[in-house]
The first five atom37 places (N, CA, C, CB, O) and aatype in JSON, in Angstrom:
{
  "aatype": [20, 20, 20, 20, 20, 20, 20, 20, 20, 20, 20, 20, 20, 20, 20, 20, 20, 20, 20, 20, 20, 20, 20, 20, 20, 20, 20, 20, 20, 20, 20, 20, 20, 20, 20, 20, 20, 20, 20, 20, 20, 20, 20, 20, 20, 20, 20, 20, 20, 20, 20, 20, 20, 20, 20, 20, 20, 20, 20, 20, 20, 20, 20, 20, 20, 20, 20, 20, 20, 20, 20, 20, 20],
  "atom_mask": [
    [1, 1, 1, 1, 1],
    [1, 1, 1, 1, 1],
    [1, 1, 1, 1, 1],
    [1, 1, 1, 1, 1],
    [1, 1, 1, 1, 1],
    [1, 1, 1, 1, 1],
    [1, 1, 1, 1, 1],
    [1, 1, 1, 1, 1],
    [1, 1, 1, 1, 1],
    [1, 1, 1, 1, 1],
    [1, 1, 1, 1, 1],
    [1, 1, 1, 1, 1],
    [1, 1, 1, 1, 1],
    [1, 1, 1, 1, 1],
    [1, 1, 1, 1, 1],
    [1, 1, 1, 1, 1],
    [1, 1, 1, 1, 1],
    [1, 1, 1, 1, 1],
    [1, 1, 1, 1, 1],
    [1, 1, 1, 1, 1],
    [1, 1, 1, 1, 1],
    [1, 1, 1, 1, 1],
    [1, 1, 1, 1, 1],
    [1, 1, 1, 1, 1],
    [1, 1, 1, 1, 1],
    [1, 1, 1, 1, 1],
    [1, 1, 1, 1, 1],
    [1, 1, 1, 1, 1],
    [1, 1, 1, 1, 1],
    [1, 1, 1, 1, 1],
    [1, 1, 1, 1, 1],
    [1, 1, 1, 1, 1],
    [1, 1, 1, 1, 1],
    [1, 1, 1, 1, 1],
    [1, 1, 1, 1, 1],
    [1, 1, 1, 1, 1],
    [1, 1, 1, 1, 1],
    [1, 1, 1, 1, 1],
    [1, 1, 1, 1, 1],
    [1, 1, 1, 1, 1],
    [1, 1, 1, 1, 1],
    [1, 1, 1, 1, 1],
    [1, 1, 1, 1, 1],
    [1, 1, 1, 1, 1],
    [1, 1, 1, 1, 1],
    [1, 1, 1, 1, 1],
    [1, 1, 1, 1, 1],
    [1, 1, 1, 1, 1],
    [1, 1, 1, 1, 1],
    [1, 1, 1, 1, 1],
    [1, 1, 1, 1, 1],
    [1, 1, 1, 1, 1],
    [1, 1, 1, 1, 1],
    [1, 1, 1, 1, 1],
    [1, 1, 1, 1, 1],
    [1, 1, 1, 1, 1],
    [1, 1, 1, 1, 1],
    [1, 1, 1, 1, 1],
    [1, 1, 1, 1, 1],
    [1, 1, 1, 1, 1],
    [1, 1, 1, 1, 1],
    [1, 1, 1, 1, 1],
    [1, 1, 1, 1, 1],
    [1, 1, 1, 1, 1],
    [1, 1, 1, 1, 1],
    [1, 1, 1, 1, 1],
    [1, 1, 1, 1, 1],
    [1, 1, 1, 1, 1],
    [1, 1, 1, 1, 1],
    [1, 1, 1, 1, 1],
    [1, 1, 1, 1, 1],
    [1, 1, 1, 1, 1],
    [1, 1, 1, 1, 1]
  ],
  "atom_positions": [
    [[-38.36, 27.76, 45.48], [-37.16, 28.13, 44.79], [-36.2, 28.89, 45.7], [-37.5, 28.96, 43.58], [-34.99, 28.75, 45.57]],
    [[-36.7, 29.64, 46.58], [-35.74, 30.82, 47.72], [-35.69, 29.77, 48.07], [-36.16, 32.2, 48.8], [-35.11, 29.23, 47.14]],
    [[-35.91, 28.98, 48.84], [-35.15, 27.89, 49.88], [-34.25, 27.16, 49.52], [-35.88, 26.96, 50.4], [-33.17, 27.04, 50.1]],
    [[-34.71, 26.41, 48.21], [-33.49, 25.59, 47.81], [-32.36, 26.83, 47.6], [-33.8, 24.58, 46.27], [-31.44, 26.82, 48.41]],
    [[-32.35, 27.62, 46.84], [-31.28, 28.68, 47.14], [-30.64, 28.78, 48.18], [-31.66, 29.77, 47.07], [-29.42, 28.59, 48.25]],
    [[-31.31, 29.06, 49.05], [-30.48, 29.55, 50.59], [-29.75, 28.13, 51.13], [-31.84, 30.21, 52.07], [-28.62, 28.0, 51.6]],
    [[-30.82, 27.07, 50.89], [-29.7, 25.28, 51.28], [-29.11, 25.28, 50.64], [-30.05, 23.7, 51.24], [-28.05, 25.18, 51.27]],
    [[-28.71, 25.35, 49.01], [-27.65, 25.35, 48.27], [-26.52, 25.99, 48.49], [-27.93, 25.64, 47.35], [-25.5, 25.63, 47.91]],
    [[-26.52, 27.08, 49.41], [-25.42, 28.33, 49.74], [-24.52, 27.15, 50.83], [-26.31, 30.2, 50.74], [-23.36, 26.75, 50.68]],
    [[-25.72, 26.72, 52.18], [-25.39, 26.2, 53.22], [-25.02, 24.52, 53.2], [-26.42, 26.58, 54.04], [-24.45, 23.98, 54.14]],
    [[-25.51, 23.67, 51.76], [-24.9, 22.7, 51.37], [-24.23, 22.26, 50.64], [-25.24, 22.28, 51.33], [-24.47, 22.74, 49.53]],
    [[-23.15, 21.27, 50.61], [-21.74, 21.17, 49.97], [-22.15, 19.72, 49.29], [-20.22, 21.18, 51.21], [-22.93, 18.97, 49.88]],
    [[-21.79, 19.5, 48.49], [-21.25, 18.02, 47.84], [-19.63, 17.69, 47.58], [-21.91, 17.87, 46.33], [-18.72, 18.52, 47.56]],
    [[-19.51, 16.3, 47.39], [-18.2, 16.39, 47.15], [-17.2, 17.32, 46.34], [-18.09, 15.46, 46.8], [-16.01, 17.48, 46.61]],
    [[-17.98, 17.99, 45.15], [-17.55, 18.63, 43.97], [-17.04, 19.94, 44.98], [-18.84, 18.89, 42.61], [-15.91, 20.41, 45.05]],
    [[-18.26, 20.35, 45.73], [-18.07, 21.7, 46.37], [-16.47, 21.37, 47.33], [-19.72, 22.16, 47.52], [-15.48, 22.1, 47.41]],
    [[-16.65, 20.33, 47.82], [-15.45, 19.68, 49.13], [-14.16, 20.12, 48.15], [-15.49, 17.41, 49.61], [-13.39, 21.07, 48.33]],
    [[-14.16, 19.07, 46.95], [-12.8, 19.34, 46.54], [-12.3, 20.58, 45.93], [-12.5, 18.46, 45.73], [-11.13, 20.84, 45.64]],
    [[-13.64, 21.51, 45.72], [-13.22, 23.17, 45.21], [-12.67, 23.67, 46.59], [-14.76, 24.34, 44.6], [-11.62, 24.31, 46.61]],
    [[-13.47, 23.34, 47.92], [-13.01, 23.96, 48.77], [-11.48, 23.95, 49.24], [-13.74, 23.67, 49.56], [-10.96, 24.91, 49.81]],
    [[-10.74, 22.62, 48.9], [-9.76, 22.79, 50.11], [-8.82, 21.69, 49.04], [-10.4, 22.2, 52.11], [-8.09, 20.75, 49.37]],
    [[-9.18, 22.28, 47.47], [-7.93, 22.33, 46.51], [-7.9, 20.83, 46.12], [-6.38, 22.92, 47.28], [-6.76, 20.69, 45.67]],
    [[-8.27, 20.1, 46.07], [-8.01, 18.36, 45.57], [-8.99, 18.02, 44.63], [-8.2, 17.13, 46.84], [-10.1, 18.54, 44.48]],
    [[-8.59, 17.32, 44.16], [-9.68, 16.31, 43.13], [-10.84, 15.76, 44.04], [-8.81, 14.76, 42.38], [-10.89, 15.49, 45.24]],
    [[-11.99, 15.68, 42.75], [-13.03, 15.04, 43.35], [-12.84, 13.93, 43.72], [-13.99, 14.99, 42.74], [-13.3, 13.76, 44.85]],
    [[-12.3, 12.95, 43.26], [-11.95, 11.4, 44.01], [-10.95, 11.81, 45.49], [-10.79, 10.15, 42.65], [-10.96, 10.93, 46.35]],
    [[-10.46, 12.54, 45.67], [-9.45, 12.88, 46.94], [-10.89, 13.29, 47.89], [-7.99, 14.47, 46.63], [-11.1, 12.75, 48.98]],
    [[-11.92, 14.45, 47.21], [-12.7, 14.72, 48.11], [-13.19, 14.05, 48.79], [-13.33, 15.17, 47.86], [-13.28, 14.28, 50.0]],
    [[-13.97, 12.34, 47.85], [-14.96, 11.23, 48.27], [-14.14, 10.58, 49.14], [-15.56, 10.24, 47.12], [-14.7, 10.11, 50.13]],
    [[-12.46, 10.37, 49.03], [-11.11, 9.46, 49.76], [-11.78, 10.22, 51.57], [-8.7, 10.25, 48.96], [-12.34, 9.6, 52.47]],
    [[-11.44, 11.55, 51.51], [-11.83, 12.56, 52.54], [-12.84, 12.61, 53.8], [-12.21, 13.42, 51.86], [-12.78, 12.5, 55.03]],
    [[-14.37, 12.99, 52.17], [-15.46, 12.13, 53.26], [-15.7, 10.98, 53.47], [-16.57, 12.28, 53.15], [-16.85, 10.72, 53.82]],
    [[-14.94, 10.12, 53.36], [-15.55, 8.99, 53.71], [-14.78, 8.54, 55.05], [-15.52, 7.96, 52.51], [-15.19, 7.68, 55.83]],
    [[-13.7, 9.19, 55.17], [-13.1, 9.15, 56.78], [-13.72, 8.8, 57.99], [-12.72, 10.33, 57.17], [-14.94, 8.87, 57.83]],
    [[-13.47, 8.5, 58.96], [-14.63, 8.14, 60.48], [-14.42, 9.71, 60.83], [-13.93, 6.67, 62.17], [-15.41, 10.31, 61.23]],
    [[-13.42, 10.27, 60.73], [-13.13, 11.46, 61.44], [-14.31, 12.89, 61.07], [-11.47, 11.79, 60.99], [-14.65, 13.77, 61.86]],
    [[-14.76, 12.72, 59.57], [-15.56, 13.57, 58.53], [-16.92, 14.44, 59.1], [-16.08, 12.49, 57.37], [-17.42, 14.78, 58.03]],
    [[-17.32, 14.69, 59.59], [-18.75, 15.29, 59.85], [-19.6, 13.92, 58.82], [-18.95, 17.37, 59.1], [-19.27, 13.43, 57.74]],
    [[-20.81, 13.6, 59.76], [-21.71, 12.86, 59.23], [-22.62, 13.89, 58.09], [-22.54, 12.18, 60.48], [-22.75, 15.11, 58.24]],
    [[-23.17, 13.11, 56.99], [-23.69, 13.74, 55.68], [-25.32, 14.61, 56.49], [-24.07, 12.13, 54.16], [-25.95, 14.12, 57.43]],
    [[-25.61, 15.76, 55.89], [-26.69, 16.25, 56.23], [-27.89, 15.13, 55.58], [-26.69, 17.77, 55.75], [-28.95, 14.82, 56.12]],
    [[-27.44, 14.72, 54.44], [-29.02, 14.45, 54.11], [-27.96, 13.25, 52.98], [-30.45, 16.18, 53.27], [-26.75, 13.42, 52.89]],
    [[-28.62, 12.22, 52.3], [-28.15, 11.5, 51.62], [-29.22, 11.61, 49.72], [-28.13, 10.09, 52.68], [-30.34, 11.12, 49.56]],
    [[-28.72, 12.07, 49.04], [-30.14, 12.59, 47.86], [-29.72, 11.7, 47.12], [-30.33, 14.26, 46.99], [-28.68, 11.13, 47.47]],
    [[-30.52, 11.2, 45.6], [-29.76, 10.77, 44.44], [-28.78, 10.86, 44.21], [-29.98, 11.04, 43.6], [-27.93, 9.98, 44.12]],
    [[-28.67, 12.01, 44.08], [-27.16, 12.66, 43.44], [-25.96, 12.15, 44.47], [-27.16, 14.66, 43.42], [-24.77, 12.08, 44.15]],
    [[-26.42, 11.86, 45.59], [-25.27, 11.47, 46.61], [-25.3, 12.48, 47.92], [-23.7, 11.59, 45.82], [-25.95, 13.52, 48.05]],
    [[-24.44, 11.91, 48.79], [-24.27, 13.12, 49.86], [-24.31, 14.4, 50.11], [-23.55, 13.17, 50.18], [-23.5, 14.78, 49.26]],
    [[-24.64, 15.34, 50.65], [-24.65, 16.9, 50.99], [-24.1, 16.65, 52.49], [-26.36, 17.8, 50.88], [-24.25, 15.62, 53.14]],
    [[-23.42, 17.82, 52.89], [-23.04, 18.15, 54.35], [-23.22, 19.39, 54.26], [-21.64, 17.8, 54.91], [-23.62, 20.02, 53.28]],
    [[-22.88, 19.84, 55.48], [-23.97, 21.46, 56.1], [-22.57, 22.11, 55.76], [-24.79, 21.75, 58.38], [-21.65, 21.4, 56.16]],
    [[-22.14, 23.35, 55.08], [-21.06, 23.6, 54.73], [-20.15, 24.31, 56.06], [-21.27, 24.37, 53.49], [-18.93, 24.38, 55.89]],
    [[-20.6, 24.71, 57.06], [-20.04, 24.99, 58.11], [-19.18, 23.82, 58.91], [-21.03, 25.52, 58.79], [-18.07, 23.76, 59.42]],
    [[-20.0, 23.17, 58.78], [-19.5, 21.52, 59.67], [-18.09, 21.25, 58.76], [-20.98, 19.75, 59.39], [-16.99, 21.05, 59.27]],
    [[-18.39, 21.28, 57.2], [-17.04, 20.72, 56.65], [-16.1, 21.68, 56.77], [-17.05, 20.28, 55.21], [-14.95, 21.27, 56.61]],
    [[-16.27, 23.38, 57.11], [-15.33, 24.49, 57.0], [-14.67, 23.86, 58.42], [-16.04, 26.27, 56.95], [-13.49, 23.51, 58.47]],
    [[-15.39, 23.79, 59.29], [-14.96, 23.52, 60.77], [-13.96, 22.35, 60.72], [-16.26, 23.12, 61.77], [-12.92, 22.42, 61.37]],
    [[-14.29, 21.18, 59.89], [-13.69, 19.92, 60.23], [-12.21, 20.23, 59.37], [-14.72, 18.45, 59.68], [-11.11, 19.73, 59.62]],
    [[-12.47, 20.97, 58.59], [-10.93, 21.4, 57.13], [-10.02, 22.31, 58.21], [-11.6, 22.91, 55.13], [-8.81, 22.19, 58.02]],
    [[-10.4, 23.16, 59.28], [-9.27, 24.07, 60.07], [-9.22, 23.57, 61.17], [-9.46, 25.55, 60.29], [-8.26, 23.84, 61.9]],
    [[-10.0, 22.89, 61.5], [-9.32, 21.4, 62.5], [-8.15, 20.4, 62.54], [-10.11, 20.42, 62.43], [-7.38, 20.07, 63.44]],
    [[-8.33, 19.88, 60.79], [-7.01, 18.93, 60.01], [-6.43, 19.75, 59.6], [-7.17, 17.89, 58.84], [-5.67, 19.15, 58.83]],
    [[-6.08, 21.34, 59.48], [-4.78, 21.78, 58.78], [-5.36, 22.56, 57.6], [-3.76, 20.47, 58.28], [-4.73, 23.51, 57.12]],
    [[-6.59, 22.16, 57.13], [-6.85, 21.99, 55.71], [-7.92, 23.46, 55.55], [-7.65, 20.23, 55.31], [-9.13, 23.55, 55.78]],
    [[-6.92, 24.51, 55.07], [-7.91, 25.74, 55.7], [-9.13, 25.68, 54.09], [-6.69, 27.85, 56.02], [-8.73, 25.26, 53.01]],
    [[-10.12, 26.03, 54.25], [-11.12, 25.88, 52.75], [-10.3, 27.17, 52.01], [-13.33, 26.24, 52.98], [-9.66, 28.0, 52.65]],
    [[-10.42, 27.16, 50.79], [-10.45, 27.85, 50.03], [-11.39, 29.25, 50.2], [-10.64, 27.06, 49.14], [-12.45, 29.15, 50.82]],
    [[-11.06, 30.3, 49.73], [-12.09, 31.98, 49.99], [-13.15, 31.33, 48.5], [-10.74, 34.32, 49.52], [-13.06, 31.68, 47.32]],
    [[-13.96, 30.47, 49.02], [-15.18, 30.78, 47.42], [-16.4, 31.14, 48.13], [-15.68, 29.12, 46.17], [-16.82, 31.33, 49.28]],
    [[-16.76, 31.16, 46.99], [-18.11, 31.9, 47.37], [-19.4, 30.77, 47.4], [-18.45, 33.18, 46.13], [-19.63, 30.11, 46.39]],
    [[-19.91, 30.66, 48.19], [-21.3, 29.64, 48.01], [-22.13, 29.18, 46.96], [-22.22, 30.08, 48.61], [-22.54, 29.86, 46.02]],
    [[-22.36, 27.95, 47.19], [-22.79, 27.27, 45.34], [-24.02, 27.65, 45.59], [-22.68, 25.29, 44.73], [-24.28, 27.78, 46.79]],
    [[-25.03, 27.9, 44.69], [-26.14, 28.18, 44.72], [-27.21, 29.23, 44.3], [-26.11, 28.06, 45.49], [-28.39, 29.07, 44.6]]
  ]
}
């Protein structure tokens, strides 16, 4: 249970993407699915996760500063 906690802090889904950096969830999936995107940490049922640093990094790279939230999890 602590672990998934602590990966949940450090992993994002699309939902988390488009809270981060203000767009709809379909803008988020438009987003990651770019060549430019950080590749997915892990691929689950539910769909993609990325390491949430990689996507903070890749959002103030394009312009796109994340949003101040606080970690899902």
């Amino acid at each position: 249970m602590i672990a998934t906690m602590i990966l949940g802090s450090r992993l994002v889904g699309t939902h988390e993407i488009a809270v981060m950096f203000g767009v709809s969830r379909q803008r988020a999936q438009q987003i990651a699915a770019g060549k430019d995107f950080p590749k997915p940490y892990d691929v689950l049922h539910m769909g993609k996760v990325w390491r949430r640093k990689a996507v903070e990094q890749w959002g103030r790279e394009h312009g796109r500063t994340p949003a101040d939230t606080p970690p899902v999890g």
